[in-house]
KOLLOGU-684289 format. One record per atom (N, C-alpha, C): residue in one letter; x, y, z. Coordinates in steps of 0.2 Angstrom, whole numbers, plus 5000, padded with zeros to 4 digits. Example, Ala and Ser with C-alpha at 12.3 -4.5 7.8 and 13.67 -1.06 7.14 Angstrom:
// KOLLOGU-684289
a506649725039;a506249785039;a506649845039;s506449895035;s506849955036;s506450005039;
END
This chain:
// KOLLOGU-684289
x515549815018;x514949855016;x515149925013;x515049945007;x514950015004;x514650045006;x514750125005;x514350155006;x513950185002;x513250165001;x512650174995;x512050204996;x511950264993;x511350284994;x510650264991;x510950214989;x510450174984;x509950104989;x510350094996;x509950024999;x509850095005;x509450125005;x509050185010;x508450175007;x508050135010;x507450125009;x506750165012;x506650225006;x506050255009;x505350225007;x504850215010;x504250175010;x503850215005;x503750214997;x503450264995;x502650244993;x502550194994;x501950164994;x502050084999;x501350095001;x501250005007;x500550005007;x500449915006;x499849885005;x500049835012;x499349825015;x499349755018;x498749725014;x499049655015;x498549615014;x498249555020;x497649525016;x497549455024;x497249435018;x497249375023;x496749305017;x496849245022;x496449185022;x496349125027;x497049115027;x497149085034;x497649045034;x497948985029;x498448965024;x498348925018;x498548925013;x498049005012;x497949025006;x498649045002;x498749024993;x499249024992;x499649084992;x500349104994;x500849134994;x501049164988;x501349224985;x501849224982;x502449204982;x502649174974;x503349164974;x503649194973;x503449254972;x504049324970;x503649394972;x504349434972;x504049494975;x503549534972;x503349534964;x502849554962;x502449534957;x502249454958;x501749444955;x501149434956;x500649424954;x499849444957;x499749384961;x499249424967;x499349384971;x498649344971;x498549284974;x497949234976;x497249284976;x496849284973;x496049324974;x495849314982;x496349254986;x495749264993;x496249314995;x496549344993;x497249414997;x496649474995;x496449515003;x496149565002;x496449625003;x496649665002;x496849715003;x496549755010;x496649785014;x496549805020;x496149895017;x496449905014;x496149975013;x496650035015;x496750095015;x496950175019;x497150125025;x497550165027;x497850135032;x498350215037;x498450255039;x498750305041;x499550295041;x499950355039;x500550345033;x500950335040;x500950345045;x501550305049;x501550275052;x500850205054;x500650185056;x501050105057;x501250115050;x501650025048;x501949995052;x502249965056;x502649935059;x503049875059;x503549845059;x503749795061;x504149765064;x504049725071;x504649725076;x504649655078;x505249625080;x505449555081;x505549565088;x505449515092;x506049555100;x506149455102;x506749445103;x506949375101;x507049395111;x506949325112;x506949315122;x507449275122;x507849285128;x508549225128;x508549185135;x508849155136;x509149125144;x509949125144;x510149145150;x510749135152;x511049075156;x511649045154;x511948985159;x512349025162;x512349015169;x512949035172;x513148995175;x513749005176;x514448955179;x514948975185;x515248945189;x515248975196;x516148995193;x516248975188;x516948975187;x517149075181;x516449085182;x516449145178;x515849195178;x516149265178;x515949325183;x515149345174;x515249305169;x514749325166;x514849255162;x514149255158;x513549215156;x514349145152;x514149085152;x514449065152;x514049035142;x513549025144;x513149015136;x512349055135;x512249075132;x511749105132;x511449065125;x510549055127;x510149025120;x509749045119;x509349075114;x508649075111;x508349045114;x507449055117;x506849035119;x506349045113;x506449095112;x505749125109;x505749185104;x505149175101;x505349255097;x504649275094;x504549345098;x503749375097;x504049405092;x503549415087;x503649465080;x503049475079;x502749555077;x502249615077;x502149625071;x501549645067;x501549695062;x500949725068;x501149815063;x500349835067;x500449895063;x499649925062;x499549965057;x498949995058;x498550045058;x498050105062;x497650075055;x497050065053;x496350065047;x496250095047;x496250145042;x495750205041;x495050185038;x494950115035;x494450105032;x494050075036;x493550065037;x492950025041;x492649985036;x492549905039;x492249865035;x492349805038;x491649765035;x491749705040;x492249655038;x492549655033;x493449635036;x493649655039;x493849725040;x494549725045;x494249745051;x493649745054;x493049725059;x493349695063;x493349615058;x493449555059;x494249555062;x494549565057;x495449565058;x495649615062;x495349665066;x495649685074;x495249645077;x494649635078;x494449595084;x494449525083;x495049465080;x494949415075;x494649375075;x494249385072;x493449365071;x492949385071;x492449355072;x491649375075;x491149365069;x490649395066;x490149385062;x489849435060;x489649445055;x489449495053;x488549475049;x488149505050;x487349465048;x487049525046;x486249525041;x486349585037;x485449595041;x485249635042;x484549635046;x484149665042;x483549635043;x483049665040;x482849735039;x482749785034;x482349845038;x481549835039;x481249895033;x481749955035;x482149995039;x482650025040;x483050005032;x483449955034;x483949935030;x484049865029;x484549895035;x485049865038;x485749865042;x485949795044;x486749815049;x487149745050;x487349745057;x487149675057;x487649665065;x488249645064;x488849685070;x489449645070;x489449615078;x489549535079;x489749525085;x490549485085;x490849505090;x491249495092;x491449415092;x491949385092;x492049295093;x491949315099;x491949235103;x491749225110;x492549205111;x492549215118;x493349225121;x493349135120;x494049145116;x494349065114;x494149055107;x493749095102;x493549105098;x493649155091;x494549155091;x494749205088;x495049165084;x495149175076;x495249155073;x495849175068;x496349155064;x497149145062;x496849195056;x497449225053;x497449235045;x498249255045;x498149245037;x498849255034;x498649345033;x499549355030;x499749425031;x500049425023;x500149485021;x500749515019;x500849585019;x501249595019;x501649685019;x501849705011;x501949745008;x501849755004;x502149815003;x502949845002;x503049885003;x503649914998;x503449964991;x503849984987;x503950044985;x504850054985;x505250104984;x505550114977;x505250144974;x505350164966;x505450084961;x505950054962;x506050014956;x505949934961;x505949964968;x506049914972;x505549904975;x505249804977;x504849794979;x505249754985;x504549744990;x504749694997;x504149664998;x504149615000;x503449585002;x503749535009;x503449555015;x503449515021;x502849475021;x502949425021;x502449365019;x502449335025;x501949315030;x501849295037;x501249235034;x501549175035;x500749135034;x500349115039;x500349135044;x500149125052;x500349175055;x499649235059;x499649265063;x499049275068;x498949325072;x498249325076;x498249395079;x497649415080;x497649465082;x497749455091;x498249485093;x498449455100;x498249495104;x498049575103;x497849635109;x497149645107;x496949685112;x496449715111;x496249775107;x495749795107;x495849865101;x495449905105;x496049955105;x495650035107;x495550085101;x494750095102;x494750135098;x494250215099;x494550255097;x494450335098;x494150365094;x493750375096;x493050415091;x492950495091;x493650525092;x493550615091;x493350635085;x492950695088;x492650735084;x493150765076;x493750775079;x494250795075;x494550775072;x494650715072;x495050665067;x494750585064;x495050565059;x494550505058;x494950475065;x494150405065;x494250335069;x494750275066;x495350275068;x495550225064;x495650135068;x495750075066;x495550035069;x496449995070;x496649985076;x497049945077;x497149875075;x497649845070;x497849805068;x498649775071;x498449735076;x498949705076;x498949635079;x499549615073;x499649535070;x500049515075;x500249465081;x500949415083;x500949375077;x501649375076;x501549295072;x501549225075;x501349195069;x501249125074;x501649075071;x501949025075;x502349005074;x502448925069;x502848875067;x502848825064;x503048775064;x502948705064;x503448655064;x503848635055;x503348675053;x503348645044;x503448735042;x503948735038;x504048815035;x504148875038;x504448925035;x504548965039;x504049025043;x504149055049;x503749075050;x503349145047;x503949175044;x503649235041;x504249225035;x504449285030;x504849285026;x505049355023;x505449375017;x505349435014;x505849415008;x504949445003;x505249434996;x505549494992;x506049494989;x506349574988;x506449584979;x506249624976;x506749644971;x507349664970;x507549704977;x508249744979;x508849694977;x509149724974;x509749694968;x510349704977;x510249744983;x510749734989;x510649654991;x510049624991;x510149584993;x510349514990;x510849534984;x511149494981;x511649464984;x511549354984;x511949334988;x512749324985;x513249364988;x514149364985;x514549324991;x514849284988;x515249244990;x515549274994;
END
């Protein structure tokens, strides 16, 4: 590896999107995507996040003072990201699901009801994230919203809506991916 100041990747713009579980994917890092892909809306500039945390087990062996084989069990992977925007999408997508119904007036208004416990529902993801001439898209086709949402209503600051995805796992394709423009992640012999 060289040393380049060119693979330092600053986030200078980031979109998330969601859309039904399914729903088609891009094949590349920047072509338009599926109309069921919604954009999430403002979202708070350091809020994005992405983290894998892979779980192991150890063999031990009496013939030896450390681990003899260690293997893979599992592997929890997160996006999470704060909503500035309020709406019954992303309503929906931190508390993963529920309903939303329009009531009569005067004046008109909306119900949102939460899913019933057991009654949370899947969506696809993407990350969306470009640095001048480079794009990235983390493409998750199966996630859930796995925690609860706290949310803070100060006088002082906007209310943002917690967004966060585990991904979900697959016997068919991969579970998540990343599509690059980045000329670094050219494959060399």
């Amino acid at each position: 590896m060289a040393v380049d100041a060119t693979r330092i990747v600053v986030p200078q713009l980031a979109r998330v999107y969601l859309a039904p579980v399914g729903t088609t994917a891009p094949a590349d890092p920047t072509s338009t995507l599926d109309p069921d892909w919604k954009e999430v809306g403002y979202f708070t500039p350091d809020s994005l996040q992405w983290s894998t945390d892979p779980s192991f087990e150890e063999v031990r062996s009496h013939q030896s003072n450390f681990p003899t084989r260690r293997f893979q069990t599992e592997e929890t992977v997160q996006v999470q990201v704060d909503l500035q925007e309020w709406s019954a999408g992303n309503f929906k997508a931190v508390f993963g699901g529920g309903t939303v119904t329009s009531v009569a007036g005067p004046p008109a208004h909306y119900r949102f009801a939460p899913p019933p416990v057991g009654g949370r529902t899947q969506t696809a993801c993407i990350v969306e994230v470009i640095d001048g001439s480079k794009t990235y898209r983390l493409v998750i086709p199966k996630a859930e919203q796995a925690e609860g949402a706290e949310v803070s209503l100060n006088k002082t600051s906007e209310s943002t809506l917690p967004l966060r995805l585990t991904v979900l796992g697959s016997d068919v394709g991969d579970s998540w991916y990343l599509l690059t423009t980045d000329p670094a992640f050219a494959v060399t012999p």
